[in-house]
Kinemage of the C-alpha trace (Angstrom):
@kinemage 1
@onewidth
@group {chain A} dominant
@subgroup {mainchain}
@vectorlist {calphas} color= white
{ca unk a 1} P 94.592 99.290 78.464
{ca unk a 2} L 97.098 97.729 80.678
{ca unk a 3} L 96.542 98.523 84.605
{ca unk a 4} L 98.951 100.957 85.947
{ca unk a 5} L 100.714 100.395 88.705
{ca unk a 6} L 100.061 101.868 92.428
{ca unk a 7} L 103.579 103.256 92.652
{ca unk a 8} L 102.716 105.522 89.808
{ca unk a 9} L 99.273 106.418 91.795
{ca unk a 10} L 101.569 107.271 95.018
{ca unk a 11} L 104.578 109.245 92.399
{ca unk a 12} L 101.728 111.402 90.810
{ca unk a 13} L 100.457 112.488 94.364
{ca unk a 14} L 103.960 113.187 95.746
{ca unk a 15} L 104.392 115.112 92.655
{ca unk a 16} L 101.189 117.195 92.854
{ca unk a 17} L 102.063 117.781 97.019
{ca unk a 18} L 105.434 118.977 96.458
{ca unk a 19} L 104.265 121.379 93.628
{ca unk a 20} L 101.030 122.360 94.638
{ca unk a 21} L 101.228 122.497 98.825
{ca unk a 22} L 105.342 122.500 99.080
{ca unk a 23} L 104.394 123.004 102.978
{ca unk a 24} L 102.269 119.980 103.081
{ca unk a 25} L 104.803 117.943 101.152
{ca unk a 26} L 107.999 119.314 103.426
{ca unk a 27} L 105.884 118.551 106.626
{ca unk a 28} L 105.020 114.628 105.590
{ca unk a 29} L 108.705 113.760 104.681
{ca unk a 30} L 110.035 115.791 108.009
{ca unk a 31} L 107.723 113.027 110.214
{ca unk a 32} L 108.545 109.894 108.076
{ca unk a 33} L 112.607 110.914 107.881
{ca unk a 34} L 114.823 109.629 108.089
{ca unk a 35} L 113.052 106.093 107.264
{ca unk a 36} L 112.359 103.646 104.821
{ca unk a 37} L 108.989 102.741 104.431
{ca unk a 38} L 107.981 99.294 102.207
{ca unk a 39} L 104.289 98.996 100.949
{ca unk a 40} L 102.539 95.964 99.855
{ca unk a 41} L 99.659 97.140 97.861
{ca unk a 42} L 97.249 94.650 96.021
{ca unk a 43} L 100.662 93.272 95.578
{ca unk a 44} L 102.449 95.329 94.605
{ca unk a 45} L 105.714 96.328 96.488
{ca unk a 46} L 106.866 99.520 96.532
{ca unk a 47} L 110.028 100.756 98.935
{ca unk a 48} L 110.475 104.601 99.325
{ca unk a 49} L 113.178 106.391 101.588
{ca unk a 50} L 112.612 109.374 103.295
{ca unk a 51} L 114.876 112.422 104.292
{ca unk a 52} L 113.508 115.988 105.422
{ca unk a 53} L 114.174 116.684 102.111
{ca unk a 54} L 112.015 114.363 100.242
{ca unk a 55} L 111.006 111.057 99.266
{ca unk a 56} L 112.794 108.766 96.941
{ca unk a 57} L 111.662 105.650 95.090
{ca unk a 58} L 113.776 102.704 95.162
{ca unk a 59} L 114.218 99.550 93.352
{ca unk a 60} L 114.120 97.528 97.041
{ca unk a 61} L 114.120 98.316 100.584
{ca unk a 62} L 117.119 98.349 102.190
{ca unk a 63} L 116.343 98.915 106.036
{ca unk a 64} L 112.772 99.094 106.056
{ca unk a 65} L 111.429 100.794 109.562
{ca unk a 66} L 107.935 100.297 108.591
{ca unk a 67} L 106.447 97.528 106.394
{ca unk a 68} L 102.758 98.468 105.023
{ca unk a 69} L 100.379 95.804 103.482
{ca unk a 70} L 97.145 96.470 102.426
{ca unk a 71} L 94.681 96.873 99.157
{ca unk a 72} L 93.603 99.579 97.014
{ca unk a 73} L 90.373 99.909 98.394
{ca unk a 74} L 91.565 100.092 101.748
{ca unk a 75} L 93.320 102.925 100.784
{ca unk a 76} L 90.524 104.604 98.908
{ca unk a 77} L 88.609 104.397 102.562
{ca unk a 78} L 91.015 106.164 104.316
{ca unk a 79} L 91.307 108.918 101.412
{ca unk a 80} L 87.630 109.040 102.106
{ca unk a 81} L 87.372 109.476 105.408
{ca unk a 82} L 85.070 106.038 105.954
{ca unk a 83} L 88.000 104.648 107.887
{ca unk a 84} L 90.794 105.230 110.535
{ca unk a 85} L 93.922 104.014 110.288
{ca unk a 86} L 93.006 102.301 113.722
{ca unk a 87} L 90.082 100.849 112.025
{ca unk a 88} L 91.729 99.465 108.873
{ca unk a 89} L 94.602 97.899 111.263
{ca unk a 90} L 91.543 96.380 113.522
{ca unk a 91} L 89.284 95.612 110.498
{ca unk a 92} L 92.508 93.572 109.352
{ca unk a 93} L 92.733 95.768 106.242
{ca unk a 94} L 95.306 96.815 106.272
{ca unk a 95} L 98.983 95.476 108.653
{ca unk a 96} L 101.445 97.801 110.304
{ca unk a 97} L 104.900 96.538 111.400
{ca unk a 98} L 107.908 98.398 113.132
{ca unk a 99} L 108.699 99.540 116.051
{ca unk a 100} L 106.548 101.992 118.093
{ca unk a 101} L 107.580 105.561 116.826
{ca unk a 102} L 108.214 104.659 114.101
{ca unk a 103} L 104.745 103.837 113.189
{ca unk a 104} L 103.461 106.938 115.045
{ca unk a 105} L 105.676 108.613 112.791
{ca unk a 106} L 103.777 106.620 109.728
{ca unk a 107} L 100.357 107.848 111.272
{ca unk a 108} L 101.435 111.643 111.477
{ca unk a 109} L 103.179 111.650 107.368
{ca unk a 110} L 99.615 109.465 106.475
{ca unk a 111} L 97.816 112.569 108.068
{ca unk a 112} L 99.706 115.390 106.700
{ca unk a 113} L 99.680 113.540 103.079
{ca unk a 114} L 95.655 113.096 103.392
{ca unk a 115} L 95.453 116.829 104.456
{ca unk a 116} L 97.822 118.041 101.351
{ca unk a 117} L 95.398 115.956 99.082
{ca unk a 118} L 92.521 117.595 100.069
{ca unk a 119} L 94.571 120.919 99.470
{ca unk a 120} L 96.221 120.120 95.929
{ca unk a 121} L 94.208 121.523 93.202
{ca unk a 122} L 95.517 117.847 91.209
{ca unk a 123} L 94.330 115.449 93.384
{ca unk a 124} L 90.912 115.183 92.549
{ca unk a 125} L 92.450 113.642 88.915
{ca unk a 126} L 94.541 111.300 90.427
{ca unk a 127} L 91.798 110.147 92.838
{ca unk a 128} L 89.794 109.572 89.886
{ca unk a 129} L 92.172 107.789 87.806
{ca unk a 130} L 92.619 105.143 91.206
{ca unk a 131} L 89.294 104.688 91.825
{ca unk a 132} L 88.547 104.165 88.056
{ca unk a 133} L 91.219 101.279 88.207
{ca unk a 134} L 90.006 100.160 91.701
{ca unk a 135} L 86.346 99.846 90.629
{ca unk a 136} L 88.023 97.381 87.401
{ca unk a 137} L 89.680 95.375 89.610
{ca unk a 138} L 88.055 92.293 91.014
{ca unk a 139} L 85.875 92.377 94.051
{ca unk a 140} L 86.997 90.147 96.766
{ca unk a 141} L 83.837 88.846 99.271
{ca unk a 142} L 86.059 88.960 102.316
{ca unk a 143} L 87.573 92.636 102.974
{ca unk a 144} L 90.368 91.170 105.219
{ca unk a 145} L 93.756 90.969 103.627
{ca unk a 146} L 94.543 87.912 102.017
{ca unk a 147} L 97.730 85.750 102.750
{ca unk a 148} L 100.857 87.318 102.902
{ca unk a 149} L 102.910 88.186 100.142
{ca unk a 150} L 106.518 86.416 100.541
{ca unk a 151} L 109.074 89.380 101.801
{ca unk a 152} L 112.779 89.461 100.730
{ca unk a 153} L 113.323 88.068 104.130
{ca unk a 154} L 113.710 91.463 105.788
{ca unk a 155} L 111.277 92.433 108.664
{ca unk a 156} L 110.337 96.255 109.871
{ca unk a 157} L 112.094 96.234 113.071
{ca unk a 158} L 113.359 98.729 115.597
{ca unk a 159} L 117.104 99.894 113.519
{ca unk a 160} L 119.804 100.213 116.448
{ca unk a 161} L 121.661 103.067 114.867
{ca unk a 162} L 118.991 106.151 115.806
């Protein structure tokens, strides 16, 4: 069976937040709008825009504000609650760039999307199906991200029109 894809991981949780905790779902894309937010996960790039509306997926990031690299299981720690976001940054699992509120503004839609998980009736599926494909995927010694993955040449900084 072919390995799906974290952006469908990410879709499927959106999904389940906007139709099971609408509140939860409204209140993460009010603190990450109006920005665009590129993750790097095991790989895997993945650019999504924000508006208070919602969340949209897009082929590439246009203005990234915040650039997110990290791995699955970095991810899965968090969801757990055997990390920070502090620590994972520290622990050099997981790398944060942009400018200051901007990543505040990461930190607070992280938060209210963990809380709406732990809320939406769904999410113990998808958690299951990503840890089932994290668990299958090889074990690195070294928990620290590996070299960086080469960027379409734009960087997460500070956008002069806000």
């Amino acid at each position: 069976m072919p390995e799906r894809p974290f952006s469908d991981f990410l879709d499927e949780s959106f999904a389940a937040l906007r139709a099971e905790v609408p509140e939860i779902h409204a209140e993460m894309c009010r603190r990450l709008a109006p920005r665009e937010v590129e993750l790097v996960v095991d790989d895997e790039r993945i650019a999504i825009a924000f508006n208070r509306e919602g969340a949209a997926f897009l082929g590439e990031c246009r203005r990234p504000c915040i650039a997110v690299r990290t791995q699955g299981r970095a991810i899965l720690d968090l969801i757990d609650a055997l990390a920070t976001l502090r620590d994972a940054v520290l622990d050099e699992r997981l790398e944060l760039r942009g400018a200051p509120d901007d990543l505040l503004a990461f930190h607070e839609g992280l938060m209210a999307y963990l809380h709406g998980g732990v809320r939406a009736p769904s999410f113990p599926r998808l958690l299951r199906d990503f840890r089932r494909r994290q668990a299958a995927a090889p074990v690195a010694c070294d928990h620290r991200l590996p070299a960086p993955v080469p960027s379409s040449g734009r960087t997460a900084e500070p956008r002069e029109d806000r």
